[in-house]
C-alpha positions as CSV (number, residue, x, y, z in Angstrom):
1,X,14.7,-7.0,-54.4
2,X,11.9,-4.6,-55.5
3,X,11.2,-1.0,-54.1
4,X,8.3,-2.7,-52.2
5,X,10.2,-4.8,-50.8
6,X,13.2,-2.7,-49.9
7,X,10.1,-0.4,-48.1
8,X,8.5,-2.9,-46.4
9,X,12.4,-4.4,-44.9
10,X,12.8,-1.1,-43.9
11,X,9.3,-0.5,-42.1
12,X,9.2,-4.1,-40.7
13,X,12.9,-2.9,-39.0
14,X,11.9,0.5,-37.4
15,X,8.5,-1.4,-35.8
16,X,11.5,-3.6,-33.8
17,X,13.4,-0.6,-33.0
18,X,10.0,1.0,-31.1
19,X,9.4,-2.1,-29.2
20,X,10.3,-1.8,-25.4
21,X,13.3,-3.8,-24.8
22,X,12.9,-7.1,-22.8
23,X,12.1,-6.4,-18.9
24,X,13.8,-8.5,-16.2
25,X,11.0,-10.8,-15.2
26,X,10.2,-11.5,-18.9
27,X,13.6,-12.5,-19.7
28,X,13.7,-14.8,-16.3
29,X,10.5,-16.4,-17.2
30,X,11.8,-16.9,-20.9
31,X,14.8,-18.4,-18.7
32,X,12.9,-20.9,-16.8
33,X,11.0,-21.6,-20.2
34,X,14.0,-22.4,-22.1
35,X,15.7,-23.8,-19.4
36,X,13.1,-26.8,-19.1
37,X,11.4,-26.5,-22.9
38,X,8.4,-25.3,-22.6
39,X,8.6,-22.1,-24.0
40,X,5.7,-21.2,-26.4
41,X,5.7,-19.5,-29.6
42,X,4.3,-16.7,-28.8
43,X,7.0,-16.0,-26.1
44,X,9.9,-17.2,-28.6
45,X,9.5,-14.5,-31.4
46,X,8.5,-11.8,-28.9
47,X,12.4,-12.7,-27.2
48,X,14.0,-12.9,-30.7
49,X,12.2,-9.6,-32.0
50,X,12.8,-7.9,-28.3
51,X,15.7,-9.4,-26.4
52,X,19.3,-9.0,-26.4
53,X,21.4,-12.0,-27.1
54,X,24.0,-10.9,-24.1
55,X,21.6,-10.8,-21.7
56,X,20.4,-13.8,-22.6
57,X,23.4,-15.4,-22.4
58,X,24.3,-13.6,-18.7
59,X,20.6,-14.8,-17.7
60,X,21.5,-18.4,-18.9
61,X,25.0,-18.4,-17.1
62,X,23.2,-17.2,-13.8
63,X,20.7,-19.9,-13.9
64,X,22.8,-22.2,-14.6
65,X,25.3,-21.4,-11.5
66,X,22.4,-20.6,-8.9
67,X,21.1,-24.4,-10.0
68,X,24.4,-25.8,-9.4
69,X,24.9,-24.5,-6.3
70,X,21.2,-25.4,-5.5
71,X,22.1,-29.3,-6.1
72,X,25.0,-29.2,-4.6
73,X,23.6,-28.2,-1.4
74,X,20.5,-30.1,-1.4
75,X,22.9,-33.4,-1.5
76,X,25.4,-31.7,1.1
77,X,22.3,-31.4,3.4
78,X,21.0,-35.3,2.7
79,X,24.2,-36.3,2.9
80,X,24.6,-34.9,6.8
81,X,21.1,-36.1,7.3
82,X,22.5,-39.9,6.5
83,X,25.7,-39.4,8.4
């Protein structure tokens, strides 16, 4: 690795270190993105550059249980609807 290059690493990694941190609503829309696939690009790199891996994961593990929950209910309530 050249000087250049060992300059430019280091200047590429205090730019990521300036951004803003992820804020609740982007990380829920970059939620609903992933969860269905339809996140673009643009959105992807700004969560990988950005984002936290944790609270992606805790973001994940909440949607995940609140759409669970969701189903089960809905078919509770068509269930006593039939009955």
């Amino acid at each position: 690795m050249t000087k250049s290059d060992q300059s430019s690493s280091q200047e590429t990694e205090q730019e990521i270190e300036e951004l803003p941190p992820l804020t609740f609503f982007e990380m829920l829309g970059s939620t609903f993105s992933a969860a269905f696939g339809v996140q673009s690009q643009r959105n992807r790199e700004r969560d990988f550059s950005r984002g936290k891996p944790g609270h992606f994961i805790l973001m994940g593990i909440g949607f995940t249980a609140a759409f669970v929950v969701t189903i089960v209910l809905v078919v509770k309530l068509l269930l006593s609807q039939l009955t």
